[in-house]
C-alpha positions in Angstrom: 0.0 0.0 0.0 2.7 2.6 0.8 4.7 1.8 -2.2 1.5 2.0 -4.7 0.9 5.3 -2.9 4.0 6.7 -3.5 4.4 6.3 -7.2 0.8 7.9 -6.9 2.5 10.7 -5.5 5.7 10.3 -7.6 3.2 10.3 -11.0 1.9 13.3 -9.7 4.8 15.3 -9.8 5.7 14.3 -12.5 2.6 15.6 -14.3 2.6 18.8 -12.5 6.5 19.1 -13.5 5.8 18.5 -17.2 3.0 21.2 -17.2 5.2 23.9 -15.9 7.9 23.1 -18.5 5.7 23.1 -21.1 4.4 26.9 -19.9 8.3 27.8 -19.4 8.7 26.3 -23.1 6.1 28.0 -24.7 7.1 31.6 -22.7 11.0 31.5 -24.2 9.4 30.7 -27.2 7.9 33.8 -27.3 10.1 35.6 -25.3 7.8 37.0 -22.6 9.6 34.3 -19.7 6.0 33.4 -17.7 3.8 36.3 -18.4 1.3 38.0 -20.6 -0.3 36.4 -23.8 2.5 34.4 -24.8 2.5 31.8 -21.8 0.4 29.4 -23.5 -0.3 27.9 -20.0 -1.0 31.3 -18.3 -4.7 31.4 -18.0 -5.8 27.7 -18.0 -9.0 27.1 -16.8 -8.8 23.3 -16.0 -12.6 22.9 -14.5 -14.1 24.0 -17.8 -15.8 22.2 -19.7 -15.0 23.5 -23.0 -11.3 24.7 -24.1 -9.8 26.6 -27.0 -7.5 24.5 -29.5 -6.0 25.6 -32.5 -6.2 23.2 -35.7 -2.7 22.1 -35.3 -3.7 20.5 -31.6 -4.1 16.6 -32.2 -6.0 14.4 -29.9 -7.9 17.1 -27.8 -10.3 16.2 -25.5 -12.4 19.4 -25.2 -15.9 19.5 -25.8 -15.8 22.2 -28.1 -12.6 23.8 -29.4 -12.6 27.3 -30.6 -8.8 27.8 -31.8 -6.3 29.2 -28.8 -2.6 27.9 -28.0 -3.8 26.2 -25.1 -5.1 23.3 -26.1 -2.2 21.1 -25.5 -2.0 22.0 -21.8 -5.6 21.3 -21.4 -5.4 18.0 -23.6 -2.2 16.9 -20.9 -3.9 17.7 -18.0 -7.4 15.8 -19.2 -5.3 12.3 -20.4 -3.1 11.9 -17.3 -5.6 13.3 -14.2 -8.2 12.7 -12.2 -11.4 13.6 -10.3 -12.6 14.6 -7.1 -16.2 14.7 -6.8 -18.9 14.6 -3.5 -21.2 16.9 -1.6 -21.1 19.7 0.9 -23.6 19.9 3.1 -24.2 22.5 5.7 -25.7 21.4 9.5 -27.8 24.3 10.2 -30.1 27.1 7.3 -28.9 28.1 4.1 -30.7 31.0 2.7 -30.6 30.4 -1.4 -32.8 33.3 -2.3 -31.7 37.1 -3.5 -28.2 38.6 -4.5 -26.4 38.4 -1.1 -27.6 35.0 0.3 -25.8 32.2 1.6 -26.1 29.9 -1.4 -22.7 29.5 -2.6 -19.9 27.8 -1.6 -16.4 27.2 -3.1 -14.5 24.1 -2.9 -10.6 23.8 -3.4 -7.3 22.4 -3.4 -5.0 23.8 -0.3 -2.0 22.9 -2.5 -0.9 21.4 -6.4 2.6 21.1 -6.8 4.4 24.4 -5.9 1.2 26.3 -6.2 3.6 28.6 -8.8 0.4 28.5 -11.7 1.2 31.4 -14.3 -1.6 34.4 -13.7 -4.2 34.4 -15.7 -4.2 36.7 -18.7 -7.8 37.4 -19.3 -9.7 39.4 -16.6 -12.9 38.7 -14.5 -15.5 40.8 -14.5 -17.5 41.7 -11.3 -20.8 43.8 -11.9 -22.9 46.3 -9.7 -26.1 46.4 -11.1 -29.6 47.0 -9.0 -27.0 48.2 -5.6 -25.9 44.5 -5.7 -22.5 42.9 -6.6 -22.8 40.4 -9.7 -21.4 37.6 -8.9 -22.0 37.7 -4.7 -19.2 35.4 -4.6 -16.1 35.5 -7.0 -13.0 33.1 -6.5 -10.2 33.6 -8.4 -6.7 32.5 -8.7 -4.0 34.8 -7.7 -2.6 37.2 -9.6 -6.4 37.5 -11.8 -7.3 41.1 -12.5 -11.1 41.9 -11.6 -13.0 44.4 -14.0 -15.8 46.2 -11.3 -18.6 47.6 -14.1 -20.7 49.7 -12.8 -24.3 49.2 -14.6 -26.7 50.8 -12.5 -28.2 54.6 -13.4 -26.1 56.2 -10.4 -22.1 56.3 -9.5 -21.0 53.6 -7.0 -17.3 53.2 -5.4 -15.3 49.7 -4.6 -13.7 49.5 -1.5 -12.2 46.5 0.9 -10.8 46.5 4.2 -9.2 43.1 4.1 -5.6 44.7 3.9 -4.0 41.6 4.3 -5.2 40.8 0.7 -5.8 43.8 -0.7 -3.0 45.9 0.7 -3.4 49.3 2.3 -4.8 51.1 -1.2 -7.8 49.2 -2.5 -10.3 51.9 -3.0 -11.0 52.5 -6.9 -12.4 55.5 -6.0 -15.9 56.7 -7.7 -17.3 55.6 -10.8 -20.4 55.9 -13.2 -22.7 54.1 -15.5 -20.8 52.2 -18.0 -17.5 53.0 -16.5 -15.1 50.2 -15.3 -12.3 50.1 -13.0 -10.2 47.2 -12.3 -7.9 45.5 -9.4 -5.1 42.5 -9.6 -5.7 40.2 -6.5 -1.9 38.8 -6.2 -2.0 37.8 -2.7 -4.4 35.0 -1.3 -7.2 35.1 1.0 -10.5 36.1 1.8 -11.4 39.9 0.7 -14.6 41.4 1.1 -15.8 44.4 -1.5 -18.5 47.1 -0.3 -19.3 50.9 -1.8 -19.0 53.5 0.0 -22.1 55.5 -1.5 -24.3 52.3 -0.6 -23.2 50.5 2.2 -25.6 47.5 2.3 -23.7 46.7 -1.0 -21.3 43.6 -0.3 -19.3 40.7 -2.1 -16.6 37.8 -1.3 -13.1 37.4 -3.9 -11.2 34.3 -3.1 -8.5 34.9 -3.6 -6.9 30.9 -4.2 -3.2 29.7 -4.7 -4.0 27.7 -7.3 -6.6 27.1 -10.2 -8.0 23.7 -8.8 -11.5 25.1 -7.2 -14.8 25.5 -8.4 -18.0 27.4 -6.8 -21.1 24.8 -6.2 -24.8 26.3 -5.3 -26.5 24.6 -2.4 -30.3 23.3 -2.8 -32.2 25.4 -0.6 -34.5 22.0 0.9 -31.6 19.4 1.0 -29.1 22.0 2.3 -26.9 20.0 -0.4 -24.2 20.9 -2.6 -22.3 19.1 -5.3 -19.3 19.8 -6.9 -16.5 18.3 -9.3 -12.5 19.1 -9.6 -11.6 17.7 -12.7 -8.2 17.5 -14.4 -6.4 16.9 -11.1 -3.0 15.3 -11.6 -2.7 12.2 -9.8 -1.0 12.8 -6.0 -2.4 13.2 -2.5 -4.0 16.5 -1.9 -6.2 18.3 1.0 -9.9 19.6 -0.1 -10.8 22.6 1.3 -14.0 24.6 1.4 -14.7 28.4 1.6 -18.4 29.7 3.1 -19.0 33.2 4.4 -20.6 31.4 7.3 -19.7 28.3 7.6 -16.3 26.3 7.9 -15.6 23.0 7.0 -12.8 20.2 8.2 -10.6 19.5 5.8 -10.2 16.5 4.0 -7.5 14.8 2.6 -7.8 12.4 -1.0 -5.6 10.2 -3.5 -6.0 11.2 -7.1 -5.5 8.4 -9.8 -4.8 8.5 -13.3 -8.4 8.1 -15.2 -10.0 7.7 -11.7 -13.0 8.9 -9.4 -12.3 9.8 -5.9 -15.1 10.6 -3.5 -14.5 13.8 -0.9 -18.3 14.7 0.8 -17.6 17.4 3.9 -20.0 19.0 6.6 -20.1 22.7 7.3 -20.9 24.2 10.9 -21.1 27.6 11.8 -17.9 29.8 12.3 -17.1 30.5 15.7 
C-alpha cells in the first residue's frame, strides 16, 4: 500500500512538472519568460468544460474547441488526471434566495505542486447592477485582475478593508454608469468588496493559490451541494471549502490517473 501510494505521489509530480515546463517552453518561445499572452499555459481554466485549441492541436479532449494555444496543456492535464467529486452539506439554514444570500460555496485544493500556476491573462468581471454585486461570490486564482462595471443609473465606489489581501490602497475611488475600473488580487485570502455611497452593497473574492476550485450552489431544501474538480494530476492532496458562514474540516484524498475519488464534507457555523 505505501509503495503503490508513492508512485501515486511520484506520478503526480511528474505531471505537474511537465506542465510547468511546457508553460516555461512556450514563454522562451515567445520571449515573454511566464507572463502576458504568450505563456500558453498562463490562464488555463482546468474545470471547464470546454477549451480553446488551434487546428494544429491533435487528440484534444475538449468538448468544443474554438482555436487558442492552449489546447495542449488542457489536452495533458485531461489524459493523465483525475477527479474529485462529492457533496457539501451545511448542519444548520442556508438562505438560497436574493443577491447576497448564503447559497454558494467554493471548494478547493490547499496545495498542487508548488502552487507557482502562471496568472491568468484574461480578466474577471465583477458587476454592480440593482446596488448588488454580480457575482456575490467571486473566487479567483491569484494574480487574476477583476473588472468592477458599474451598470446601474447612479455612481458607486469599490472599496475592501481586508488589507491583508488587498493591501493598504484598495479603493478604486468613484465611478459611473458604464464606466469600469479594475484590481489585480496577487495575494491570497478572503477579501470582502463594499461601496462607500451604498453600504448595504457587499461581495466575497477568493483569492486561491492555485486554479484547482470550483463554486457549487447549495439546494435550498436538501441543504446540499455538489461539486466536481476535474483534471487533477494524480497525488495526494487536501480539499478545502470556503463559506462566508460556515467552515468546514478539511479533507485529505488520492488522485489516480483516469479515476474517481469521492470527498463529501460537513459545514458548521464559524465560531
Amino acid at each position: 500500500m505505501q509503495i503503490r501510494r508513492f508512485l501515486t505521489a511520484v506520478t503526480g509530480i511528474l505531471l505537474v512538472s511537465c506542465l510547468y515546463a511546457h508553460a516555461e517552453d512556450a514563454d522562451a518561445h515567445q520571449g515573454r519568460a511566464g507572463q502576458g499572452e504568450g505563456a500558453s499555459c498562463a490562464g488555463v481554466d482546468y474545470q471547464a468544460e470546454k477549451c480553446a485549441c488551434p487546428d494544429k492541436c491533435e487528440g484534444c479532449t475538449c468538448e468544443q474547441c474554438t482555436g487558442d494555444e492552449k489546447c495542449s496543456c488542457i489536452t495533458e492535464a485531461r489524459e493523465a488526471g483525475g477527479t474529485i467529486k462529492g457533496t457539501v452539506r451545511a448542519r444548520g439554514r442556508v438562505k438560497t434566495k436574493g443577491g447576497k444570500s448564503d447559497k454558494d460555496v467554493v471548494v478547493y485544493l490547499e496545495k498542487v505542486g508548488g502552487n507557482d500556476f502562471p496568472a491568468p491573462t484574461a480578466h474577471v468581471l465583477m458587476d454592480q447592477k440593482g446596488l448588488v454585486y454580480i457575482p456575490h461570490v467571486l473566487p479567483i486564482v491569484k494574480g487574476t485582475t477583476v473588472d468592477f462595471l458599474n451598470s446601474d443609473t447612479e455612481n458607486h465606489n469599490v472599496f475592501s478593508p481586508d488589507h491583508a489581501v488587498v493591501g493598504k490602497d484598495m479603493n478604486l475611488g468613484q465611478f459611473g454608469h458604464g464606466k469600469k475600473e479594475s484590481f489585480r488580487f496577487d495575494k491570497p485570502g478572503e477579501a470582502v468588496m463594499l461601496c462607500k455611497l451604498h453600504l448595504e452593497m457587499a461581495a466575497y473574492i477568493v483569492v486561491l493559490e492555485n486554479p484547482f476550485f470550483t463554486k457549487a450552489v447549495f439546494d435550498g431544501e436538501t441543504r446540499i451541494a455538489s461539486y466536481t474538480l476535474k483534471n487533477v494530476p494524480p497525488g495526494e492532496y487536501t480539499v478545502k471549502v470556503w463559506h462566508k458562514k460556515y467552515k468546514a474540516k478539511p479533507k485529505t484524498v488520492t488522485v489516480e490517473k483516469g479515476k474517481d475519488a469521492e470527498v463529501n464534507l460537513v459545514l458548521s457555523r464559524r465560531k
